[in-house]
N, C-alpha and C positions, 0 to 999 in steps of 0.2 A: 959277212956276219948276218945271221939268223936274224928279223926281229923278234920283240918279244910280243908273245899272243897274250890278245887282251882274255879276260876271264870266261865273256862270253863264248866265244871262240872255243878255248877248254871244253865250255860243259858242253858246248855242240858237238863236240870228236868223241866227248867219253856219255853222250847220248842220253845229259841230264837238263838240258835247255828246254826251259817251260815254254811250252807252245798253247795257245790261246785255241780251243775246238768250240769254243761259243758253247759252251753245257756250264751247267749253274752249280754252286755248289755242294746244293740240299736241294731237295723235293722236296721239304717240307716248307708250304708256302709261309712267305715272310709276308706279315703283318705290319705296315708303316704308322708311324707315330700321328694318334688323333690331337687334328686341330684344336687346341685347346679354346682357339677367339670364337672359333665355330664347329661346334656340333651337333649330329640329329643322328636321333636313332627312330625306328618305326615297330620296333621289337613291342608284342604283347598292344600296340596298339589299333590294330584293326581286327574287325571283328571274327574275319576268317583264319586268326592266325593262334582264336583259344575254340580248344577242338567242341565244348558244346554249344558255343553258337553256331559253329560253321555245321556241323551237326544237323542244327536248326534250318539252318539257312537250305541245305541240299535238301531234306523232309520237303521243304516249301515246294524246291523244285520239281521235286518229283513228283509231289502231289499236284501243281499248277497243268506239267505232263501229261500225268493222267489224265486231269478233267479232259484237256484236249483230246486226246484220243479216244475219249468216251463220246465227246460232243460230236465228232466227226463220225465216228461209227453210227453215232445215232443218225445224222446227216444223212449217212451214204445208207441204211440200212430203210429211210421211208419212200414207203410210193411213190410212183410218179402223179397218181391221181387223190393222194390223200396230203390233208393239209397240214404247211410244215410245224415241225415241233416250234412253240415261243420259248421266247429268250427266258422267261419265267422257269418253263421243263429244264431248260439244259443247265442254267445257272444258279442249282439248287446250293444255296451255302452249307457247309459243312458241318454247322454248328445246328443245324433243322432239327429239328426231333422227327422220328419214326411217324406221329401221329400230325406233321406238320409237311412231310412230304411227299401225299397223296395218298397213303395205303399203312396201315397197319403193318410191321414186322412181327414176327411171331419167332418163336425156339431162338436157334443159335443167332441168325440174321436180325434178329432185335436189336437195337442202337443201346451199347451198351454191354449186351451179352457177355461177354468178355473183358469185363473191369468188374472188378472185386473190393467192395469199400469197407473196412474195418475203422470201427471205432472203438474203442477199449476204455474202459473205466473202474471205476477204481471197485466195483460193485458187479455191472455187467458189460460183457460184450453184447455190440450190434453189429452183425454183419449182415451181408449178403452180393448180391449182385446189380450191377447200376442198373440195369434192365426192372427190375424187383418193385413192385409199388410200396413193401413195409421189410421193413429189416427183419432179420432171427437176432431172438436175444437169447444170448446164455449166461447163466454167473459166471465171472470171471474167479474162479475157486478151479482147485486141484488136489484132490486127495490123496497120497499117498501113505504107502505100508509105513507106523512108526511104532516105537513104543509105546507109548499112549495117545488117546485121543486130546485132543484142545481142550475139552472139559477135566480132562484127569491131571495135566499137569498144572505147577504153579502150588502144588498142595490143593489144588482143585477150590480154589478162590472163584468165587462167583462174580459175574459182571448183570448189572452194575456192584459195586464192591458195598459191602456190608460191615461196619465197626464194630467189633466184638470187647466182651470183658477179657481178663487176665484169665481165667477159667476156659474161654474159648466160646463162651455163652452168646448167645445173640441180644442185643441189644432190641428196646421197642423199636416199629415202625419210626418212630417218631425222631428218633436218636441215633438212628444205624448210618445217615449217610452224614453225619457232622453237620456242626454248630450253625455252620456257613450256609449252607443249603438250604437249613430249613429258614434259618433267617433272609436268606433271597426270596425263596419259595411264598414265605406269609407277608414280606414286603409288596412280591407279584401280584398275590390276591386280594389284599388291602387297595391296592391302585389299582384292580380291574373292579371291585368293588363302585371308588368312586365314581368311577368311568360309567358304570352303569346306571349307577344312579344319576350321575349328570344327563343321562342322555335318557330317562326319563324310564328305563326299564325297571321293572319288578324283582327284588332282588331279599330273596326269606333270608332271615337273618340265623337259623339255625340249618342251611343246608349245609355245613362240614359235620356236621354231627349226626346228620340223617345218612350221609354216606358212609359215615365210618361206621357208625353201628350198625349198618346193614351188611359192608363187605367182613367183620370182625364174626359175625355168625352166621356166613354162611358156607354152608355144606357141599363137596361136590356130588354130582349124580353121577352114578356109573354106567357106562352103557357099554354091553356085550359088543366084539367085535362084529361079528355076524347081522346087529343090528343095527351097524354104523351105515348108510347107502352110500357118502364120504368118504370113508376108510383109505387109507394110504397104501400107495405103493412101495412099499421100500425096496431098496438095492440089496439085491440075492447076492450074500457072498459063499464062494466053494467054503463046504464045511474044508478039506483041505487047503492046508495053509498055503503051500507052496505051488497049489493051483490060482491062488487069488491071484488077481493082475497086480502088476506095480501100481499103478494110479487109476484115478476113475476123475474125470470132467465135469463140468457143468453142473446139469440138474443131477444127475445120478449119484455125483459126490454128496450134494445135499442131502440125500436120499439113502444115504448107509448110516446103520445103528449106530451110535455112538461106543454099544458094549460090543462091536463087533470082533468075530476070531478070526484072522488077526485085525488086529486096530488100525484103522488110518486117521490122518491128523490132517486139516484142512488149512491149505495154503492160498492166502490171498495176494500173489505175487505185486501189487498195485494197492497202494493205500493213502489216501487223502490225494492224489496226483502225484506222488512219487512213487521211487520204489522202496517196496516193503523189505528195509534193512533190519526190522527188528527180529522177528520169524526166521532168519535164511542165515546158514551159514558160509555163506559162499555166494561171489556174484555170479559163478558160473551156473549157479545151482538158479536164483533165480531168475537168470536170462532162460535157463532150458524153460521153464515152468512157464512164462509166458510163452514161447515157441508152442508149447506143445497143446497146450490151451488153445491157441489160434488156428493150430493146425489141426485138431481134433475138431472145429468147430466147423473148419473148411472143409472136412471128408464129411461130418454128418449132415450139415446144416444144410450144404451146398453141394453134397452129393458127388464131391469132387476126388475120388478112390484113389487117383493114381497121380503119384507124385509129378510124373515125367509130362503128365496135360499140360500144368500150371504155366509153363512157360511160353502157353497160348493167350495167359492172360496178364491184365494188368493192374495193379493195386493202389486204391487211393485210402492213405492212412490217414486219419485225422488227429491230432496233436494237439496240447493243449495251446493257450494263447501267452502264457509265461510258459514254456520248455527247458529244459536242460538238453543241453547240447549235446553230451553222452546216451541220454535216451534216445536221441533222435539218429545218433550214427548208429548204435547197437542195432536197430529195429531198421534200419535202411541195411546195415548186414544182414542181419536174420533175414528179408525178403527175397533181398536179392539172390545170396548165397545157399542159404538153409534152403530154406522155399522156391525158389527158382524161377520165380516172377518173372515176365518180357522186361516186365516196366514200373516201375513206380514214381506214386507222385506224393506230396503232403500239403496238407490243407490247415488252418488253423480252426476251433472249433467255433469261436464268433463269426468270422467269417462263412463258413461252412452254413451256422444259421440264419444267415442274412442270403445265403445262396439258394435255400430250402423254403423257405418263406415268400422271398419275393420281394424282400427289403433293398435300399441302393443304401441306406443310412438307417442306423437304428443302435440303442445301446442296448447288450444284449447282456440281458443278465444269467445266467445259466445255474440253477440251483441242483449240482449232485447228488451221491450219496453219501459223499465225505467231502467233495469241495466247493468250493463257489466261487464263479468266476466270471467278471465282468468287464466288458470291453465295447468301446465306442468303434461300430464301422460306419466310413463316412465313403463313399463314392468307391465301393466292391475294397477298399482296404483297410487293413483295421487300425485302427490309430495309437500307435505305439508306445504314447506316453499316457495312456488310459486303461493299460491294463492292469486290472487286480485280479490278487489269486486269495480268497479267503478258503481256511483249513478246517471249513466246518458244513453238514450239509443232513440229508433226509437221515442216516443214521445218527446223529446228533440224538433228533427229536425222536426217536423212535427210543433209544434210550432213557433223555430225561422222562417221557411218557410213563416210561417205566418205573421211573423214579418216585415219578410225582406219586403214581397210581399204589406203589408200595407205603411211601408213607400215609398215604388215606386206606391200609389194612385192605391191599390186595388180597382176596379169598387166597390165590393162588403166590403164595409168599415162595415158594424154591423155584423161581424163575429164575435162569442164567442163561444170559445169550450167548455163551458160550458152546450151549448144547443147542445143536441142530435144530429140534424142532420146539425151540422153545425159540431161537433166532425168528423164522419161519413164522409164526404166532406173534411176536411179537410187532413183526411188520403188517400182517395181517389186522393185527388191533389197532397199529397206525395209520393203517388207509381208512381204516372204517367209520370209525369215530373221531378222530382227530377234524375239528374246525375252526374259524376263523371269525365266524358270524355271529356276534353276542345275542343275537337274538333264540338261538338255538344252546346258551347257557342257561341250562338247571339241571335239576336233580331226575338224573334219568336210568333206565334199568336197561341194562345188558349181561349178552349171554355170547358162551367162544366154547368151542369145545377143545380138546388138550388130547391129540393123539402123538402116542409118543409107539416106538418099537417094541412087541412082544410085551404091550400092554392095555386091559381097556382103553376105552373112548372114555376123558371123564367129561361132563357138562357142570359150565360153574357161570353162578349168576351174581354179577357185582354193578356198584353204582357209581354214576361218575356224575362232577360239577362242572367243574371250573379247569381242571385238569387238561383236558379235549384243547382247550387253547392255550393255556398258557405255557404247553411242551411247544408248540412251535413259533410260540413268541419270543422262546431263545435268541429266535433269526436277528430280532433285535436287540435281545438282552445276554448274547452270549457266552455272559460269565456264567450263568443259568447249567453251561455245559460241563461234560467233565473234560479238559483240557489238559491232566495231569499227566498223561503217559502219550503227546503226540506228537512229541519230537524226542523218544525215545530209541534206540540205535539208530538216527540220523546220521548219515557221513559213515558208519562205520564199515559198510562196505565198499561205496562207490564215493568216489572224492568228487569234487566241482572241475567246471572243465575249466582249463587256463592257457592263456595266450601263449605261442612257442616261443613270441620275445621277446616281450615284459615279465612272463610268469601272472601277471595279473588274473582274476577270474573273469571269464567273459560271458556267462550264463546271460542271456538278455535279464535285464530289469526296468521295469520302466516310474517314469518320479510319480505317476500314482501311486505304487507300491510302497515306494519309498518313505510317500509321504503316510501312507497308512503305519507301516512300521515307526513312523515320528511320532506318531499320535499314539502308537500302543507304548512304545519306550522312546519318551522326549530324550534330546539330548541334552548333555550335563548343560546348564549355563555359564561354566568356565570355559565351554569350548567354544564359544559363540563370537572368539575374537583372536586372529592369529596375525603377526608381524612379519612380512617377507616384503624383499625388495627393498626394506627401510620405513611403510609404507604399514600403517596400521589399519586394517581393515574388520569389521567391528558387523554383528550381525543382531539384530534384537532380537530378544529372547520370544518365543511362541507364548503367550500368555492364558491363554486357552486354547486346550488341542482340538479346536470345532475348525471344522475345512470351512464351510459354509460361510461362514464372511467374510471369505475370500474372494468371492464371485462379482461381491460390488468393488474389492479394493484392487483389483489387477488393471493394470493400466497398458497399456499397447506392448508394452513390453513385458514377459513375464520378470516377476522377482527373480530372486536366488531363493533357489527352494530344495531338496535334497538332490538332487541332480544338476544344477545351475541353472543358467543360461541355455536351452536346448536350442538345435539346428532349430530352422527354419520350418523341417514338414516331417521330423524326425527325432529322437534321441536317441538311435542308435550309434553315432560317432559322436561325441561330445565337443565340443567348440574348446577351439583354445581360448585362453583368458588374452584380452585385447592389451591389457596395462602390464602386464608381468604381474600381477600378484596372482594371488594363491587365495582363495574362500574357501574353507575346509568343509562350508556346507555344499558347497555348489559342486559336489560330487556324491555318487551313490555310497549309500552306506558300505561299508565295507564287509568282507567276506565272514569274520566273525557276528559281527552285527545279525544279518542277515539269518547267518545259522542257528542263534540264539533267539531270537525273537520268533514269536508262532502268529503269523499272521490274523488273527481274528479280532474282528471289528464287527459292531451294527451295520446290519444289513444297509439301511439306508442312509447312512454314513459311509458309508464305502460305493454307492451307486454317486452321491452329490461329489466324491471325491473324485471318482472315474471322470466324471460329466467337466469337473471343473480345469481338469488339466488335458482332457480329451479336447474341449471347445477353444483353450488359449484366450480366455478373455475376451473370444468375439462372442457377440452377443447374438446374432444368429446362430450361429452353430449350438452354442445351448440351449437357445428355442428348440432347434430342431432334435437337439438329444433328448431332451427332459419331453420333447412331445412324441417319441418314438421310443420307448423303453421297452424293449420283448424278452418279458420270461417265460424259458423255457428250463425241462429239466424233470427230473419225477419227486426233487425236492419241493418243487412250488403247488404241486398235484392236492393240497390243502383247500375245502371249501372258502371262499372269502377272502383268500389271501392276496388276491391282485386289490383286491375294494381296501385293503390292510396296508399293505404296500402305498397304495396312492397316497391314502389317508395322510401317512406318515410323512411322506417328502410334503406333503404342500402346507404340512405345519412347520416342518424345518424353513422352508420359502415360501414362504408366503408371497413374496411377490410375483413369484411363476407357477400361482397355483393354477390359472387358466391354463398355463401350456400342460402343466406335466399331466401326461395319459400311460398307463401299463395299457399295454395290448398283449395278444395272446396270438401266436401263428394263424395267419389266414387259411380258408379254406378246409376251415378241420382239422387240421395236422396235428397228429398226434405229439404234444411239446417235449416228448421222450426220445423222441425219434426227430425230430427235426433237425438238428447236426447231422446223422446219419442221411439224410434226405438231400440235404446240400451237400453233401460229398459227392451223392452219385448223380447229380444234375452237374458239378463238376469234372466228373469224370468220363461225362457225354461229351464234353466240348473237344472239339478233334481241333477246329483249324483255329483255334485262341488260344489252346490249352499249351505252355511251353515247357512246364513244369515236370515232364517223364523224365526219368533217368533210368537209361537205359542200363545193361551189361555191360556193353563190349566199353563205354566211355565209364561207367563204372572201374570197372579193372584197371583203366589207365591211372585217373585221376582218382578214385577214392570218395572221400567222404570231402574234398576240395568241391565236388562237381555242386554243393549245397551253396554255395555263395554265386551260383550263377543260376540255381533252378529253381529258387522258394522265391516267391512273392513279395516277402517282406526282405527287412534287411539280416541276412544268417551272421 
C-alpha cells in the first residue's frame, strides 16, 4: 500500500513549491519605523544645505583661489635682482577703493563700473553708476496719449481748491479756502508775532495791509518772446497725431503744452512712498510706468542703448525704511526678469545715509517731496522699532505757500498746479523765498516771471511778509496742510501683503509708528482692559498724547506700548506673552487701523518719538541719538531750518538741550543726494557685501531668497 504524500511533496511534482532565490520583494526601498524615545534629523540645518549660503560660501572659495594664484603669479613673475613684492601689495583687501590701491581706475576698470544704483521717489529719480561722484536726477513722471490733460479733467478744478458761490462765482481771497484755514493761518501769525516781539525784533504793525494793497493793484508786464534771454524749451509734438509717440519721460514730459494735439496726461506712478492707486487703472498699468521710467532713464542717463549689456551689471536699489513687501518682490521682478540685471541687491534708505556720510550711529531724518522719514541707525543697522514714516513733505509747503500767498491777493490769482508750468513756478517760488530765519521777516518786494506755451513772458511784482515762513512751519503745524484727499484710492488696487499661514498682514511696522498713529487716533478707553485666562488685565488710559514724558518714565524694562513687550534687539518676531494672558495693546494696530489713519504728526514730535523707542530707555544711546540727528532730503533745503529744528526739540527737553545737535552730511554732500551716495559706496563692497541675488538662485527660490539676503529682518 502506497503511502500518502504529504502536501509539500504535491506541489514539488506539480512544480508549485516556493523556493527561497534570496530576491526581495519591492525595489522600492522600505523605510523603518522612527524611534520615537530618540530622534534627530540634520535636514535645513546646516549651512550648506540652503542653496544661497552655500552660494555664498563657494563665491568665498573661489575668490580665496584666485587671490592665490594672482599672488603666485605675482611671486613667479619678479626678478631675480628686484625686490620682492610686500605682503601690503599682494594682500590688498577687497573692499579698497580704486583711489586706495595705488593707481586711479579710469572707464570700465573703475571699481564700481558696473553697478547701477537707483533710488526712486515719489518726486524724482536718482540714478547712476557706483563709479559716478553725483547721481542724474530725473522726474519720476510719464506722460502719456489721453483724453485730456490733468488740468482739463475733474471739471478742471484748480489746486489748491477754491470755494465758490451757488452761481459758480469766486469767492474773496480771503474766503475761498474755508473758515478753518484762515482761522489756523491768523492764529499762525498772531504767535509769530509774539515770538517776534519777545525776541526783541521790529515788527510794523500795519504790514498785512501793506502787502495786500500792493499785491491787489498790481499789474503784470508783458514781455515779447523774442525778448525773453530765459525763454523755454518746450517739447515739439508731430502736428500728426498718430506720429506722436505713446509716452514721453522725465523732463520732456514736463516740457509738453498742456493744450497739446493730441493731449498727454501726467503720471506720477509713486506718491507719498506708496504706489499711486488713485490715477491708474490697473496694477499692471502701474507697474509698467515705473519700468519704463527706469528704464528710459538707464538708456539716456547712462547711455546704456542695449538691453542684452545689462546683464554685465549689477543694481543696488534703495527702499524705503517702512516697505511693503509687494513693492519690494515686484521691483526684485522687474530687474531681474524685465531688465536682466547679473545681480541685485536692496539697501534701506537711512541706512544707505549713514553709508554716504560717514556716520556708524546717527538719527536720520530724511525730509521728501511728499514723505518724511525717520530712523535711528546704530552700529551700520538701523533700529527697527524706530522707524517712522510721515505722509507729508517739500510739496506740502510749496502748496500751503500758495495758499497763504493767494489769500494776501496774489497778483497772479489762476495759479493751478495742476498745469505744468504753473507746478514748475511754483516750486521755483518755494526755493527762492521761502525761510526760516526771523530775522529776514518783513515787508519785501518780489518779482517771477510766468512763461507758459504759445504765450508771452508775463513779469509780475508782488509783496510778501510773514508768508516765506510760516508755509514751512507746517513741518510743525501740520494741520496747516491740506490732508483731505491722501489716502484717497488707498488698497484699491494693490492689497497688503499676508502671511501663507495665519493670513495675518506681515508689512513690517515698527511701535514708533504705532505709537505715532496712537497719538494721531488714541484708542477708545473701553478697550484698555480685556479678561482672558480668568485673569483681568487692565491698561491706563494715555492721558496726554505727548511721547516725551516718556523718556524719564521707562524703566529697564520697556512698558506695553502698541506693540508690547519687543525682543531683545528687535521687533520684528514678537515675544509670546509669559503668563497666558492676552494685552490687546501689546500688539500692532491692526490692518484696518493702520489703513485708515494718515500718518502725520509734528515734525519734532515724531524725531523725540523715533529717538524714544530707538534708544530703549538707555540713556546712552539717546545721548548719542539726540546728539547725532542728520537731515537730509530737498525738503529740509529751507534757510534756517536746522537753527528751527534745534530750537524746537531742546524746548520740548529741556533736559538734553546740551546734547541735541542737527548736523548736516559731511564734506559737502549735497543732502539730496546723499541716500543715492551710500548706495554706491555699498555697492563697491565686493568681499562684505552678501546681499546679491543672483538669477540662476533667483529662478529656484523666488522672492524666498529675501529672508536670507536683506540685512535686516524680511
Amino acid at each position: 500500500m502506497v503511502g500518502k504524500k504529504s502536501g509539500k511533496a504535491l506541489l514539488r511534482e506539480e512544480g508549485l513549491e516556493r523556493t527561497d532565490n534570496n530576491m526581495d520583494l519591492t525595489t522600492w526601498p522600505q523605510v523603518t519605523m522612527i524611534n520615537q524615545k530618540n530622534y534627530y534629523t540634520e535636514y535645513l540645518k546646516r549651512d550648506d544645505q540652503i542653496l544661497p549660503l552655500r552660494l555664498q560660501q563657494e563665491e568665498r572659495r573661489n575668490r580665496m583661489a584666485t587671490n592665490a594664484k594672482d599672488r603666485d603669479r605675482v611671486l613667479a613673475q619678479a626678478r631675480p635682482n628686484d625686490l620682492p613684492p610686500t605682503e601690503a601689495e599682494m594682500d590688498i583687501d577687497d573692499d579698497v577703493g580704486a583711489e586706495d590701491g595705488g593707481g586711479a581706475l579710469t572707464g570700465q576698470d573703475a571699481l564700481g563700473s558696473k553697478v547701477i544704483v537707483i533710488h526712486p521717489g515719489s518726486q524724482n529719480l536718482r540714478i547712476g553708476l557706483a563709479s559716478d561722484a553725483l547721481p542724474k536726477t530725473v522726474p519720476m513722471v510719464i506722460a502719456r496719449k489721453w483724453r485730456a490733460c490733468e488740468a482739463e479733467e475733474g471739471s478742471g478744478e484748480p489746486t489748491p481748491k477754491r470755494l465758490k458761490l451757488d452761481d459758480g462765482s469766486t469767492l474773496e481771497p480771503e474766503k475761498m479756502f474755508g473758515d478753518d484755514f484762515a482761522r489756523q493761518y491768523a492764529t499762525m501769525c498772531a504767535d509769530l508775532k509774539v515770538h517776534m516781539r519777545n525776541n526783541k525784533r521790529r515788527v510794523l504793525p500795519n504790514s498785512k495791509e501793506l502787502v495786500v494793497n500792493y499785491n491787489r493793484r498790481t499789474i503784470p508786464e508783458s514781455i515779447p518772446e523774442h525778448n525773453d534771454p530765459l525763454r523755454i524749451e518746450w517739447t515739439e509734438i508731430p502736428t500728426d497725431s498718430s506720429a506722436a509717440p505713446e509716452f514721453f519721460t522725465g523732463k520732456e514730459a514736463l516740457r509738453i503744452p498742456d493744450h497739446s494735439n493730441p493731449r498727454y496726461k501726467l503720471f506720477w506712478p509713486l506718491q507719498r512712498g506708496w504706489y499711486n492707486e488713485r490715477d491708474y487703472d490697473s496694477k499692471t498699468l502701474l507697474c509698467k510706468d515705473i519700468s519704463v521710467i527706469i528704464e528710459e532713464a538707464i538708456k539716456d542717463q547712462l547711455n546704456l542703448r542695449r538691453k542684452k549689456d545689462w546683464a554685465q551689471y549689477g543694481c543696488v536699489f534703495v527702499i524705503p525704511d517702512l516697505y511693503e513687501r509687494q513693492y519690494v518682490t515686484e521691483i526684485l521682478e522687474m530687474l531681474l526678469r524685465d531688465f536682466g540685471f547679473g545681480r541685485v541687491c536692496f539697501i534701506q534708505e537711512s541706512l544707505a545715509a549713514t553709508f554716504g556720510a560717514g556716520y556708524t550711529s546717527a538719527c536720520v531724518v530724511d525730509i521728501g517731496a511728499q514723505k518724511t522719514s525717520i530712523c535711528c541707525v546704530e552700529e551700520g543697522m538701523c533700529v527697527d522699532s524706530s522707524r517712522v514714516n510721515l505722509k507729508f513733505g517739500g510739496a506740502d509747503v510749496t502748496e500751503t505757500f500758495i495758499r497763504m500767498m493767494l489769500f494776501d491777493h496774489f497778483p497772479y490769482a489762476e495759479i493751478n498746479l495742476k498745469r505744468r508750468y504753473d507746478f514748475l513756478l511754483a516750486e521755483e517760488l518755494k526755493s527762492k523765498f521761502c525761510t526760516m530765519n526771523e530775522a529776514d521777516i518783513s515787508v519785501q518786494l518780489f518779482d517771477f516771471h510766468l512763461r507758459a506755451s504759445g504765450q508771452d513772458t508775463r513779469k509780475y511784482g508782488f509783496k510778501t511778509y510773514d508768508e516765506v515762513l510760516l508755509a514751512p512751519q507746517g513741518y510743525f503745524q501740520p494741520s496747516i496742510f491740506d490732508n483731505s484727499e491722501k489716502l484717497i484710492g488707498r488698497r484699491s488696487l494693490v492689497d497688503r501683503s499676508h502671511d501663507l499661514y495665519d493670513g495675518s498682514p506681515n508689512d513690517p511696522i515698527s511701535s514708533a509708528q504705532s505709537a505715532v498713529l496712537d497719538i494721531i487716533n488714541p484708542p477708545a478707553a473701553t478697550s484698555n482692559s480685556v479678561v482672558a485666562s480668568g485673569n483681568t488685565v487692565s491698561t491706563p488710559a494715555r492721558q496726554l498724547p505727548n511721547p516725551f514724558n516718556r523718556l524719564n518714565d521707562l524703566d529697564n524694562t520697556p512698558r506695553s506700548s502698541v506693540v508690547g513687550s519687543p525682543a531683545p534687539e528687535g521687533d520684528g518676531t514678537p515675544a509670546p506673552p509669559q503668563d497666558g494672558t492676552i494685552n490687546i495693546m501689546a500688539s500692532a494696530p491692526g490692518s484696518s487701523v493702520i489703513e485708515d489713519v494718515l500718518p502725520v504728526l509734528a515734525l519734532d514730535a515724531a524725531i523725540l518719538t523715533s529717538v524714544v523707542h530707538g534708544a530703549r530707555s538707555d540713556e546712552r544711546r539717546t545721548r548719542d541719538f539726540l546728539g547725532g540727528i542728520m537731515v537730509i532730503g530737498g525738503g529740509s533745503q529751507i534757510p534756517g531750518f536746522y537753527t528751527f529744528l534745534e530750537q524746537r526739540l531742546k524746548e520740548l527737553r529741556p533736559s538734553y538741550a546740551k546734547d541735541i545737535m542737527i548736523g548736516t552730511p559731511p564734506r559737502e554732500l549735497d543732502p539730496q543726494g546723499v541716500v543715492w551716495k551710500g548706495g554706491s559706496v555699498f555697492g563697491k563692497l565686493r568681499g562684505t557685501n552678501d546681499s546679491w541675488i543672483g538669477r540662476m538662485e533667483y529662478d529656484r527660490l523666488g522672492a524666498r531668497l529675501l529672508a536670507y539676503k536683506c540685512m535686516w529682518a524680511w
